[in-house]
Biopython code that builds the backbone (N, CA, C, O; Angstrom):
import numpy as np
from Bio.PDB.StructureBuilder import StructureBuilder

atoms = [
    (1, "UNK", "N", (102.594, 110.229, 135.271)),
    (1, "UNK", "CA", (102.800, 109.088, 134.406)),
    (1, "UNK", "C", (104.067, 108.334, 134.775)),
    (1, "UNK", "O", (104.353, 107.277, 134.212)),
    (2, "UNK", "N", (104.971, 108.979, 135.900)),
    (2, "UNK", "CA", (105.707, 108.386, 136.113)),
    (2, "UNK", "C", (107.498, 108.263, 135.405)),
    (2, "UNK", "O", (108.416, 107.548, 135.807)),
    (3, "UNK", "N", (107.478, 109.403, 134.077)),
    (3, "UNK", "CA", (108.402, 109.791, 133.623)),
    (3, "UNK", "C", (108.731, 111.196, 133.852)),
    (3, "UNK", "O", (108.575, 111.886, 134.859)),
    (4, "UNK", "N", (109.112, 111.414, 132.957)),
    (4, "UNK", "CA", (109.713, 112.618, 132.387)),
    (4, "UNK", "C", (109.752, 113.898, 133.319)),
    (4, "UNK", "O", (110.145, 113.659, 134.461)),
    (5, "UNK", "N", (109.386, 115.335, 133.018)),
    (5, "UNK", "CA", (109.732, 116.676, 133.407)),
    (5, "UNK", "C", (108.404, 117.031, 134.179)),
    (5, "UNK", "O", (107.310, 116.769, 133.679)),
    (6, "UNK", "N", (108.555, 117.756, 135.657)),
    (6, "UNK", "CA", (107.524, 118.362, 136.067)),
    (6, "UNK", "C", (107.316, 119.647, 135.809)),
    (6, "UNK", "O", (107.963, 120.508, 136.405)),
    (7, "UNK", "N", (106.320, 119.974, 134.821)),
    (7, "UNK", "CA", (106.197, 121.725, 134.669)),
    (7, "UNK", "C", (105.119, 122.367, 134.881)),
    (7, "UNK", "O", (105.038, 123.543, 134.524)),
    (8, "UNK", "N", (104.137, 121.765, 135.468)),
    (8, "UNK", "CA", (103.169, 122.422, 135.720)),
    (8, "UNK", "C", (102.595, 123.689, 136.273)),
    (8, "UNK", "O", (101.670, 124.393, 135.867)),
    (9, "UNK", "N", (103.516, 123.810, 137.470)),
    (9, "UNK", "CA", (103.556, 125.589, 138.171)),
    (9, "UNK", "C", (104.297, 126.520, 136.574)),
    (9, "UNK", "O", (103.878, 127.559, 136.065)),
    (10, "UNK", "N", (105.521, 125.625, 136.131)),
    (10, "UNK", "CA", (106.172, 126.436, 135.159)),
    (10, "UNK", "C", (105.359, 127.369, 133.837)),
    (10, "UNK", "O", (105.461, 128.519, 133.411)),
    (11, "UNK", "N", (104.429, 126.020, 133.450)),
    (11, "UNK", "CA", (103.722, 126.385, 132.364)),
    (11, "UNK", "C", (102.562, 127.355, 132.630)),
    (11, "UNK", "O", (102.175, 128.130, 131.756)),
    (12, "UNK", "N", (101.836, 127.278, 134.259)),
    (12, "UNK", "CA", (100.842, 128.294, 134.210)),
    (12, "UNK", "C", (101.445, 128.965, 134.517)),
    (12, "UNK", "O", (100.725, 129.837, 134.033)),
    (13, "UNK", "N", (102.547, 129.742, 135.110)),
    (13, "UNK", "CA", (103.006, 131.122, 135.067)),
    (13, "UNK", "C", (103.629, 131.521, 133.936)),
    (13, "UNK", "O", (103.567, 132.731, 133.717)),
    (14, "UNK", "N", (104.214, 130.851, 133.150)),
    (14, "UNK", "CA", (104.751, 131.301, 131.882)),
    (14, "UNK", "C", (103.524, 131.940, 131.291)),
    (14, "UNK", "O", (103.671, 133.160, 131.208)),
    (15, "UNK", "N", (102.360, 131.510, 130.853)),
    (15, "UNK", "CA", (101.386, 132.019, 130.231)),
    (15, "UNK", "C", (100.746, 133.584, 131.013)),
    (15, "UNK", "O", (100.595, 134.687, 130.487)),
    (16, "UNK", "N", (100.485, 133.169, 132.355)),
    (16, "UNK", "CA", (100.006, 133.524, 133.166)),
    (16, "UNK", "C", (100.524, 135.087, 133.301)),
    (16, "UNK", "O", (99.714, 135.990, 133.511)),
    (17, "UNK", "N", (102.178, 135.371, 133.138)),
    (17, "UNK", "CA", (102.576, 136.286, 133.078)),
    (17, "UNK", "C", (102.755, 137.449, 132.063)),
    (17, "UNK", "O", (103.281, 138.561, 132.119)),
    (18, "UNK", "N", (102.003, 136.626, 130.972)),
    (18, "UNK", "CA", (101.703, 137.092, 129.774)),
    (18, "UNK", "C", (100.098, 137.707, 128.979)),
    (18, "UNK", "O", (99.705, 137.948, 127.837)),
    (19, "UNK", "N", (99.641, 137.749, 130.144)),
    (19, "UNK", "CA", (98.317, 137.998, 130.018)),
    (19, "UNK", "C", (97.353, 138.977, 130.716)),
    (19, "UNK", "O", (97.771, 139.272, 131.835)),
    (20, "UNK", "N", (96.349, 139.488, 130.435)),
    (20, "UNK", "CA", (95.891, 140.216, 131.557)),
    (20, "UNK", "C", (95.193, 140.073, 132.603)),
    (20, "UNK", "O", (93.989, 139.968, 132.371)),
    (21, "UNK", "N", (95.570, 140.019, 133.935)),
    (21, "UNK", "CA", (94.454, 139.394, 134.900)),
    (21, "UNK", "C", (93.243, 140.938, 135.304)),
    (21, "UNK", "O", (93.495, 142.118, 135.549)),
    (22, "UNK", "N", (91.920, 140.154, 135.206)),
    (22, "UNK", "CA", (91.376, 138.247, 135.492)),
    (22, "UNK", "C", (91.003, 138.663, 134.108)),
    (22, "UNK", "O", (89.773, 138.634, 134.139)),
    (23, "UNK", "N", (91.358, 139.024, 132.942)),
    (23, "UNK", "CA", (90.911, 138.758, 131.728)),
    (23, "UNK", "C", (91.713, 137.751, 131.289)),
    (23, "UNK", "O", (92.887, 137.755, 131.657)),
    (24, "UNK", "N", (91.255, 136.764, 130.471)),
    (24, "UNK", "CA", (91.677, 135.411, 129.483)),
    (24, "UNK", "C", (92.040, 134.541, 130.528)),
    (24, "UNK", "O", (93.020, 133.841, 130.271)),
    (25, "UNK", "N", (91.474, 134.372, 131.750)),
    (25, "UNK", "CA", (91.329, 133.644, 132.596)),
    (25, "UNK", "C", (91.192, 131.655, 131.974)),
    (25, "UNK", "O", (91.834, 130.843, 132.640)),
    (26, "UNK", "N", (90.668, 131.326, 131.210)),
    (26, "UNK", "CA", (90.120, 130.618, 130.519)),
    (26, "UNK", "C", (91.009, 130.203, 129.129)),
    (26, "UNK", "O", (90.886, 129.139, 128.523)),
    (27, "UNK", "N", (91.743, 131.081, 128.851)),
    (27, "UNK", "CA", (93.182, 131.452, 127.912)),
    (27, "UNK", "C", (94.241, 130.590, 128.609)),
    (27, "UNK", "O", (94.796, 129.595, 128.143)),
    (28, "UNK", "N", (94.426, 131.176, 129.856)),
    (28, "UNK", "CA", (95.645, 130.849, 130.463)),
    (28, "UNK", "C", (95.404, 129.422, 130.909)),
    (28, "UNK", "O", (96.300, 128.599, 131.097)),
    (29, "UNK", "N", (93.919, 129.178, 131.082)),
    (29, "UNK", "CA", (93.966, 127.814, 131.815)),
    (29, "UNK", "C", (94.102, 126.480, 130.708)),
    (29, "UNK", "O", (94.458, 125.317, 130.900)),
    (30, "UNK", "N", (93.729, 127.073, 129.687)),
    (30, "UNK", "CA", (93.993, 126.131, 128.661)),
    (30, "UNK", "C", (95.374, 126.639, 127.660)),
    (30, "UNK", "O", (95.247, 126.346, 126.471)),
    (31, "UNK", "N", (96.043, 127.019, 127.862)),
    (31, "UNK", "CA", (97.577, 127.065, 127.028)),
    (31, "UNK", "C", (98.063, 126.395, 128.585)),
    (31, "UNK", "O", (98.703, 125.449, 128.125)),
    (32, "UNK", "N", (98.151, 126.293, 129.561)),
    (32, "UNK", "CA", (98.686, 125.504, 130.527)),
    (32, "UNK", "C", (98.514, 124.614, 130.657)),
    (32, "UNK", "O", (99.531, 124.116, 131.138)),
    (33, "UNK", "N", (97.576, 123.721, 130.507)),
    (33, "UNK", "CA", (97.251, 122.867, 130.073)),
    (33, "UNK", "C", (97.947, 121.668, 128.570)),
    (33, "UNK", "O", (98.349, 120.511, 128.446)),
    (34, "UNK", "N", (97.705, 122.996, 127.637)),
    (34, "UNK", "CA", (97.940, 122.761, 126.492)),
    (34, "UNK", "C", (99.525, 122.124, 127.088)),
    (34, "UNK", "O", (99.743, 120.962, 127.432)),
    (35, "UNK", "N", (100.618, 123.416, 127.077)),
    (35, "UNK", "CA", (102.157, 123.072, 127.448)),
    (35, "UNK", "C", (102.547, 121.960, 128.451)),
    (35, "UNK", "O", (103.600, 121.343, 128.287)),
    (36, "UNK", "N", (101.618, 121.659, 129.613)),
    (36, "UNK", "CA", (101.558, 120.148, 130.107)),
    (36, "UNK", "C", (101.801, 119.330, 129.239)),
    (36, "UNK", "O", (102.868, 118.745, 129.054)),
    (37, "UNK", "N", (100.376, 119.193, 128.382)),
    (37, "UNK", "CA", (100.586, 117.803, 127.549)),
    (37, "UNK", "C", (101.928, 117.608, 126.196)),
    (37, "UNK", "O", (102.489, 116.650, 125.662)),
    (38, "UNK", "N", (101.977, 118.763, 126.105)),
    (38, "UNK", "CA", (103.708, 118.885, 124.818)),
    (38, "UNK", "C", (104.336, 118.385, 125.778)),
    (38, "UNK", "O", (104.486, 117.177, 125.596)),
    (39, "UNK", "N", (104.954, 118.890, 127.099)),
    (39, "UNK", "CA", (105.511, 118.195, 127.867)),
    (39, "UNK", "C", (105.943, 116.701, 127.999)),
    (39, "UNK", "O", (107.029, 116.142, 127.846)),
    (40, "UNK", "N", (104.886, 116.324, 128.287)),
    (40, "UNK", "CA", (104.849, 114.339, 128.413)),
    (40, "UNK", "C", (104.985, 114.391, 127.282)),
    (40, "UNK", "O", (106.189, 114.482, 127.038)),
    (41, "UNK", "N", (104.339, 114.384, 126.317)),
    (41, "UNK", "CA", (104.426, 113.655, 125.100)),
    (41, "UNK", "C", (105.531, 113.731, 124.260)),
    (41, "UNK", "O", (105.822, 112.996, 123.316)),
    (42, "UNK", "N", (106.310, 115.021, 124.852)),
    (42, "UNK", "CA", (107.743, 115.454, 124.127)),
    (42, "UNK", "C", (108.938, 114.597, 124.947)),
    (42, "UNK", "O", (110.087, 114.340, 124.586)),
    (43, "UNK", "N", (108.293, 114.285, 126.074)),
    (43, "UNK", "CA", (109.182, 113.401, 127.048)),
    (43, "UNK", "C", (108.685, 111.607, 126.771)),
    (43, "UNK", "O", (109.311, 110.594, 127.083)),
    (44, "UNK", "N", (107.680, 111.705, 126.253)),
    (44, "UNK", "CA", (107.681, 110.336, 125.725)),
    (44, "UNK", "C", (107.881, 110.308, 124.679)),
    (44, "UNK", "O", (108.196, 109.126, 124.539)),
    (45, "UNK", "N", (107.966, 110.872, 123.470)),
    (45, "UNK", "CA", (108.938, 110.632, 122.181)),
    (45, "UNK", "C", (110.604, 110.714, 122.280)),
    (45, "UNK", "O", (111.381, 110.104, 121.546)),
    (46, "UNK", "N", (110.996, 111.708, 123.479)),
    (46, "UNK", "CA", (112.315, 111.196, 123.250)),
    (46, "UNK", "C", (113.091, 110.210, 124.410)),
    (46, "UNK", "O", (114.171, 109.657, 124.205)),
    (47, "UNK", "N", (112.375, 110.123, 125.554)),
    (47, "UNK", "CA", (112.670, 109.241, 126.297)),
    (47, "UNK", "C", (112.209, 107.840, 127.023)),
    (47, "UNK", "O", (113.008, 107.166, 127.672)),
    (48, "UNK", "N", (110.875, 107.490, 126.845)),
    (48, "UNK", "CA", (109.944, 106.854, 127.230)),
    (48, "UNK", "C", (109.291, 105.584, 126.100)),
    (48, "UNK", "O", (109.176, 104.371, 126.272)),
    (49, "UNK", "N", (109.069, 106.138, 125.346)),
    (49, "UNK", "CA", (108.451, 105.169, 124.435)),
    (49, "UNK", "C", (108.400, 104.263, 123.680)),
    (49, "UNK", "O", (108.753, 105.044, 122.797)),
    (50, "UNK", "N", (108.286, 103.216, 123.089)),
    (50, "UNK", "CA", (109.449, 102.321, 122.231)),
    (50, "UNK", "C", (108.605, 103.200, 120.984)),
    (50, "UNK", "O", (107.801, 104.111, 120.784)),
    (51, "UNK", "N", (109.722, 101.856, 120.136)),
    (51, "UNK", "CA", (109.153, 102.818, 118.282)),
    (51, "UNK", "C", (107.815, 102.300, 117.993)),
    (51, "UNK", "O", (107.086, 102.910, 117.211)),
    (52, "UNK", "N", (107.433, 101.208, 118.570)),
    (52, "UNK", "CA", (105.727, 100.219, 117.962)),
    (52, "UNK", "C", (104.615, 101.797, 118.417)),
    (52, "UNK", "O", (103.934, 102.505, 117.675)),
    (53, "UNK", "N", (104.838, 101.867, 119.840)),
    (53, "UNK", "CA", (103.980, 103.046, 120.388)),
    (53, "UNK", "C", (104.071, 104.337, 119.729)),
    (53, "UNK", "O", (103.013, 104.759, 119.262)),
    (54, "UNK", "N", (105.016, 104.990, 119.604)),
    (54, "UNK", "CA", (105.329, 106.102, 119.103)),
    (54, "UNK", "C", (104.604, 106.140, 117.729)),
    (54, "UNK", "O", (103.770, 107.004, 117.458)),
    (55, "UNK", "N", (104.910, 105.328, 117.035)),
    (55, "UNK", "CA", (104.241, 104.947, 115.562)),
    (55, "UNK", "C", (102.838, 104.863, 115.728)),
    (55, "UNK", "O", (102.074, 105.523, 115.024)),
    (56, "UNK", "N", (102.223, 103.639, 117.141)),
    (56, "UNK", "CA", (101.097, 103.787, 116.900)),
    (56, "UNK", "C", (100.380, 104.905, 117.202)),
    (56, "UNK", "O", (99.305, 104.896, 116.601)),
    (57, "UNK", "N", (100.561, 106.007, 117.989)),
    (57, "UNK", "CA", (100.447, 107.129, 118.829)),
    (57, "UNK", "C", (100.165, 108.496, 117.265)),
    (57, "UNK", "O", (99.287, 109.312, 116.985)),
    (58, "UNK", "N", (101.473, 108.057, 116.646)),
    (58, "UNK", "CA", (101.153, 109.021, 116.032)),
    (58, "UNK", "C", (100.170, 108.717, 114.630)),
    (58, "UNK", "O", (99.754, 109.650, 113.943)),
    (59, "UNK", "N", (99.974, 107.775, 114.428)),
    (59, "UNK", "CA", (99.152, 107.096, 113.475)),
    (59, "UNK", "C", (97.857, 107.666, 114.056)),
    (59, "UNK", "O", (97.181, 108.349, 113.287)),
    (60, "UNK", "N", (97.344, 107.452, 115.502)),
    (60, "UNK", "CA", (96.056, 107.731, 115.861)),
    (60, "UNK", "C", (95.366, 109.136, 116.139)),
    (60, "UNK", "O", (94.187, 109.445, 116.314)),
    (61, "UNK", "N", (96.785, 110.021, 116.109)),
    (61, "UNK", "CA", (96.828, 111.629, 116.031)),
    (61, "UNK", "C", (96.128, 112.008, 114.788)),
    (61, "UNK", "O", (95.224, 112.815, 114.576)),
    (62, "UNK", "N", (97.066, 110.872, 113.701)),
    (62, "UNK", "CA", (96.768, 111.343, 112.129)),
    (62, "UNK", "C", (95.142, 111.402, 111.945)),
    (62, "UNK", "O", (94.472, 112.392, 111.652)),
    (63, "UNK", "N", (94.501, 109.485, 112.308)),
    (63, "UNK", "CA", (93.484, 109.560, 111.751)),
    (63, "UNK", "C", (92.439, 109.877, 112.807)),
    (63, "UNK", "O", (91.303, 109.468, 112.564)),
    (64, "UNK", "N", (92.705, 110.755, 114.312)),
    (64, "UNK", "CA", (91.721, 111.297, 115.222)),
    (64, "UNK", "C", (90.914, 110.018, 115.644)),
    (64, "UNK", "O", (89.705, 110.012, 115.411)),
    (65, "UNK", "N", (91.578, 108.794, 116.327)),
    (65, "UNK", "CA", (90.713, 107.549, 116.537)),
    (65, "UNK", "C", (91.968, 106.689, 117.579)),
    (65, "UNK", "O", (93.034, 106.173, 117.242)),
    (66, "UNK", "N", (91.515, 106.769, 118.517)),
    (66, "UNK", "CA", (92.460, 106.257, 119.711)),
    (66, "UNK", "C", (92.400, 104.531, 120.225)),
    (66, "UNK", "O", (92.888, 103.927, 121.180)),
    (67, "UNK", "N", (91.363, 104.045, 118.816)),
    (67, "UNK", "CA", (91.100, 102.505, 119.225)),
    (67, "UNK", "C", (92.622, 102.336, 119.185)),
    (67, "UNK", "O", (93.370, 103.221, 118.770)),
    (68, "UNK", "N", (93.131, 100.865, 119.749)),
    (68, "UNK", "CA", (94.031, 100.354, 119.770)),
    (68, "UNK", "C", (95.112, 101.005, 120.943)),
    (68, "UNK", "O", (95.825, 100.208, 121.552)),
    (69, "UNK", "N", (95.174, 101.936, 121.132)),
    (69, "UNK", "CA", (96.337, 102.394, 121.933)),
    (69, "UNK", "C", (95.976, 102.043, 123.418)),
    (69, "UNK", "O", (94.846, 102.020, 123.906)),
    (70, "UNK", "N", (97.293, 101.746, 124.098)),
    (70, "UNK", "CA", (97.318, 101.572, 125.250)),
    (70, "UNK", "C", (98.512, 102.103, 126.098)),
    (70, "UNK", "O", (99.551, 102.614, 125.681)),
    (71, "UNK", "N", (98.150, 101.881, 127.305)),
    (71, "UNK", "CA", (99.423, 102.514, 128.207)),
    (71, "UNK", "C", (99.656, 104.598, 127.999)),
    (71, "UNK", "O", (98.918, 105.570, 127.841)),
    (72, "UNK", "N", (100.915, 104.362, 128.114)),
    (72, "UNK", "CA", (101.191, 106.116, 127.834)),
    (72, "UNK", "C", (100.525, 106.878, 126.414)),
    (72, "UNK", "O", (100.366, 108.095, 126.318)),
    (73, "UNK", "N", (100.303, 106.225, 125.723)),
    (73, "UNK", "CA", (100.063, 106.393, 124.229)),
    (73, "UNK", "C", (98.699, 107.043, 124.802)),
    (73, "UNK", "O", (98.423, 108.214, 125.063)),
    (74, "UNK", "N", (97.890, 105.759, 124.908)),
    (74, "UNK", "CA", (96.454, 106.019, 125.206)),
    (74, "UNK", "C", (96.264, 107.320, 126.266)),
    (74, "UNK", "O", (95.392, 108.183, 126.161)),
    (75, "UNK", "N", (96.867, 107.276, 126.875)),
    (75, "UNK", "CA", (96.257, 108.564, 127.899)),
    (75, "UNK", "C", (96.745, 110.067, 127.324)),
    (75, "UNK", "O", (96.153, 111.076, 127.709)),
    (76, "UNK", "N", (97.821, 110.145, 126.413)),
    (76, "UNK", "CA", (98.390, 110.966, 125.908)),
    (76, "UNK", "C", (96.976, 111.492, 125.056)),
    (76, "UNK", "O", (96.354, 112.527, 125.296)),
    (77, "UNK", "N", (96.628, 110.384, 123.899)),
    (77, "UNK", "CA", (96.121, 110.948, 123.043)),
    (77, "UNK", "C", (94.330, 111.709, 123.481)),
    (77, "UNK", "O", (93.786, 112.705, 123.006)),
    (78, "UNK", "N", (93.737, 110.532, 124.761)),
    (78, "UNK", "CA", (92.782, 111.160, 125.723)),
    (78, "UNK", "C", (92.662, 112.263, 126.049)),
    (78, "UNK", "O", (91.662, 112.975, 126.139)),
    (79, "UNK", "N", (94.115, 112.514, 126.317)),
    (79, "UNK", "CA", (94.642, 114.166, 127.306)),
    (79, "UNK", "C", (94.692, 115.456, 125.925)),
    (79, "UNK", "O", (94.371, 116.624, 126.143)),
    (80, "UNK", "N", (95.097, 115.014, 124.710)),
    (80, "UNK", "CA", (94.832, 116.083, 123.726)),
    (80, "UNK", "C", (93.390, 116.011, 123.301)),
    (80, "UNK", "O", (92.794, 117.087, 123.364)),
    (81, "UNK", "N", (92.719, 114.993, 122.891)),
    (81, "UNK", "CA", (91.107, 114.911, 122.475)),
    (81, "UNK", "C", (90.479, 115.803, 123.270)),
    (81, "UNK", "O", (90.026, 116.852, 122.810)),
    (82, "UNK", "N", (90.366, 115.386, 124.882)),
    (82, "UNK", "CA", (89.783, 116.243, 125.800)),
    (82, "UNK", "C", (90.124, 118.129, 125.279)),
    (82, "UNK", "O", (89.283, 118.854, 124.748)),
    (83, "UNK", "N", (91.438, 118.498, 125.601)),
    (83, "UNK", "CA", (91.837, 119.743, 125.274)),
    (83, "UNK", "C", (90.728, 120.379, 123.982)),
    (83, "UNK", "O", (89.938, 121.322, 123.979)),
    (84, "UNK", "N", (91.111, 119.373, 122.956)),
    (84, "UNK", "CA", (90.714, 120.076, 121.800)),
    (84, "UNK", "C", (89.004, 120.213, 122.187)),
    (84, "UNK", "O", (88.586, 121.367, 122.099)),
    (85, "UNK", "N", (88.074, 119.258, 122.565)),
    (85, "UNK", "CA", (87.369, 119.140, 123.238)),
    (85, "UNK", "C", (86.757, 120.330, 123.736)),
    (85, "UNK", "O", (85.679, 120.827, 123.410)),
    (86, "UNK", "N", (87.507, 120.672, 124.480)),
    (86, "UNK", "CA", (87.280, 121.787, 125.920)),
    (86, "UNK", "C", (87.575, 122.935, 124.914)),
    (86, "UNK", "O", (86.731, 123.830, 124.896)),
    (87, "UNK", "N", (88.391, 123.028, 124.269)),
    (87, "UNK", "CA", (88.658, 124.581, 123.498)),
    (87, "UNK", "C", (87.893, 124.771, 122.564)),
    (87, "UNK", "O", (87.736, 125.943, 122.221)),
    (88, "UNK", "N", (87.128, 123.663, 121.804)),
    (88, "UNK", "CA", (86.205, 123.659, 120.356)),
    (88, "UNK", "C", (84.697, 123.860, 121.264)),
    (88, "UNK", "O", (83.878, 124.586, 120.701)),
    (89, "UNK", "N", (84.280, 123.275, 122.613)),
    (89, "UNK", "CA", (83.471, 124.213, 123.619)),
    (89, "UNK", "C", (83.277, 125.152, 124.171)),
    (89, "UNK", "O", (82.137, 125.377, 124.578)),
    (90, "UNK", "N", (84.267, 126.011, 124.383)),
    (90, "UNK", "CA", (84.580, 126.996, 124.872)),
    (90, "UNK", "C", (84.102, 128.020, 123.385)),
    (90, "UNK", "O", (83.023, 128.609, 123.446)),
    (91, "UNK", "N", (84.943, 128.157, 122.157)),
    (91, "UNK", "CA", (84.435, 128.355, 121.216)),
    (91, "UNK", "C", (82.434, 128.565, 120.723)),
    (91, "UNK", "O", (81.763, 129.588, 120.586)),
    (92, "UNK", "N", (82.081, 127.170, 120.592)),
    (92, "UNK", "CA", (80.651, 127.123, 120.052)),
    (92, "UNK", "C", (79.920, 127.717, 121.403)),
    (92, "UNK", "O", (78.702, 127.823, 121.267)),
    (93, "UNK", "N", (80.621, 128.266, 123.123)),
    (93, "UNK", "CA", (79.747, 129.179, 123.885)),
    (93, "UNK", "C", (79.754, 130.715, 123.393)),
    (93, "UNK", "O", (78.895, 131.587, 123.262)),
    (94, "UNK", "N", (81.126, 130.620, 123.188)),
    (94, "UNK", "CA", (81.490, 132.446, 122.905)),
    (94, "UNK", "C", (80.489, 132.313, 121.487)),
    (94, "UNK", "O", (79.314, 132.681, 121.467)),
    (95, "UNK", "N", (81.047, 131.849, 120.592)),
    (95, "UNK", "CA", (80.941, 132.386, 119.393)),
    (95, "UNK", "C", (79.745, 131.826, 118.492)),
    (95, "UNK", "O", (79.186, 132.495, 117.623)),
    (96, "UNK", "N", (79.375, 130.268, 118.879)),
    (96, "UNK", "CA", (78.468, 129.188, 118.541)),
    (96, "UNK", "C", (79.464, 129.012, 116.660)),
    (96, "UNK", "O", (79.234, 129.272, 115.479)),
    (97, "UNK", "N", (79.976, 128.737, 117.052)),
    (97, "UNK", "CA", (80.258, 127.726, 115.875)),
    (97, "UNK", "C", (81.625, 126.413, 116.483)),
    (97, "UNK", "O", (82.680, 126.619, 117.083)),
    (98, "UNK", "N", (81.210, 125.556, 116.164)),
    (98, "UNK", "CA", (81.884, 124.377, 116.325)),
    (98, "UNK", "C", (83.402, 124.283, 115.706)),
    (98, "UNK", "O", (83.167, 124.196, 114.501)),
    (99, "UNK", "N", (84.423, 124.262, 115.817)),
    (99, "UNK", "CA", (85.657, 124.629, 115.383)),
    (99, "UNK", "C", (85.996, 122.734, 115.766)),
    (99, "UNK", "O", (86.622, 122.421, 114.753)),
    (100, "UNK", "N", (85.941, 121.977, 116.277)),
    (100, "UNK", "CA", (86.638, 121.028, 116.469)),
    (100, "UNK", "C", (87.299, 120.170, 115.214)),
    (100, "UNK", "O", (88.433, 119.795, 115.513)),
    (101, "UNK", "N", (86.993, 119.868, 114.234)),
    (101, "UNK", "CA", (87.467, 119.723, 113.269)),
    (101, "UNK", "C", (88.417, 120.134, 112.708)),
    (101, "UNK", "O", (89.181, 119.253, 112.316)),
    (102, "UNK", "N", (88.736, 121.286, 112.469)),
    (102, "UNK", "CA", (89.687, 122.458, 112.326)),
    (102, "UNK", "C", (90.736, 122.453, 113.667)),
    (102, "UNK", "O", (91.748, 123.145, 113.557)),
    (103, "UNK", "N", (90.549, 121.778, 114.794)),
    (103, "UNK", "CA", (91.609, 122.025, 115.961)),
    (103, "UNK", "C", (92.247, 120.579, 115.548)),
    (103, "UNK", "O", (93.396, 120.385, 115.943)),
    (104, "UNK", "N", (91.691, 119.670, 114.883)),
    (104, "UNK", "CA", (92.038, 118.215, 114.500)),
    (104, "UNK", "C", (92.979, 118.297, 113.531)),
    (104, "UNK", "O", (93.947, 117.541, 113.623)),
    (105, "UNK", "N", (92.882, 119.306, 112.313)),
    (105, "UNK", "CA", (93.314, 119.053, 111.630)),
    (105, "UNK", "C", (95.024, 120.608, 111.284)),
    (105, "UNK", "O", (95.666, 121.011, 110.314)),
    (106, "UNK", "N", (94.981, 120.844, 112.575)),
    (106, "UNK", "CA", (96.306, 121.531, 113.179)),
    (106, "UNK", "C", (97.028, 120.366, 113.239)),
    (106, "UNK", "O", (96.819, 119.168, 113.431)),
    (107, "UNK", "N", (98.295, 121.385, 112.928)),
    (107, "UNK", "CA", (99.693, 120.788, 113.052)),
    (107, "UNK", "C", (100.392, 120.246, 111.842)),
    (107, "UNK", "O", (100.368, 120.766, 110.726)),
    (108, "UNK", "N", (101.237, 118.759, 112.299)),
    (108, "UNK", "CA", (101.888, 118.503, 111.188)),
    (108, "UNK", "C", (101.593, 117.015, 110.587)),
    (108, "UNK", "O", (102.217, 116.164, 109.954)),
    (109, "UNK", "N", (99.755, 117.249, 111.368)),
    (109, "UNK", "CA", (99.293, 115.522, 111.235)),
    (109, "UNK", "C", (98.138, 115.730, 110.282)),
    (109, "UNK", "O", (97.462, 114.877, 109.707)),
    (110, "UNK", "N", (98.027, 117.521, 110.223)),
    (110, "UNK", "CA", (96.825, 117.416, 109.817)),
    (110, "UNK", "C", (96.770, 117.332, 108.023)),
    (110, "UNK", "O", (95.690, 117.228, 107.442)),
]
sb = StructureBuilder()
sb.init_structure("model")
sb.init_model(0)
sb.init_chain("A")
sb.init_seg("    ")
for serial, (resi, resn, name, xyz) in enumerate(atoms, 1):
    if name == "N":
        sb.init_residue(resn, " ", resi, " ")
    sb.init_atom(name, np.array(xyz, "f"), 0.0, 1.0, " ", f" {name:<3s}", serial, name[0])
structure = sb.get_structure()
């Protein structure tokens, strides 16, 4: 994106070293993932972003609807949808129940 911190080797071995190989294979690839995107987005709230974006960014977290955003905002909020996405799939294979809703409404937006 052109800002902030590169952590990508950082974040999959941090996890990576915490786990059992080749079990949670699929674990590790998505908490690395996951810590990527805190990354940027922690580097675009405190260094990158003006206040219109930030506001609108987090407005579109709140109500799970990415109309309007553009630039860093927009790909930010793409890059968590997808995640939650991929982990609320991963879920309804193992287990068959749909969790995405419930991954939406994590945190401190929900």
């Amino acid at each position: 994106m052109g800002f902030g911190r590169e952590k990508t080797a950082y974040c999959y071995f941090a996890i990576a070293s915490s786990t059992c190989l080749p079990l949670d294979s699929t674990v590790r690839i998505l908490v690395a993932k996951s810590s990527i995107l805190v990354t940027v987005a922690d580097d675009l709230y405190d260094m990158e972003g003006s206040l219109d974006e930030l506001h609108a960014l987090t407005q579109a977290v709140q109500r799970w609807d990415g109309k309007g955003l553009s630039g860093h905002g927009d790909n930010i909020f793409r890059a968590l949808d997808d995640i939650v996405s991929e982990i609320a799939e991963n879920h309804v294979q193992q287990y068959g129940i749909d969790i995405t809703e419930n991954l939406r409404d994590l945190g401190p937006f929900g």
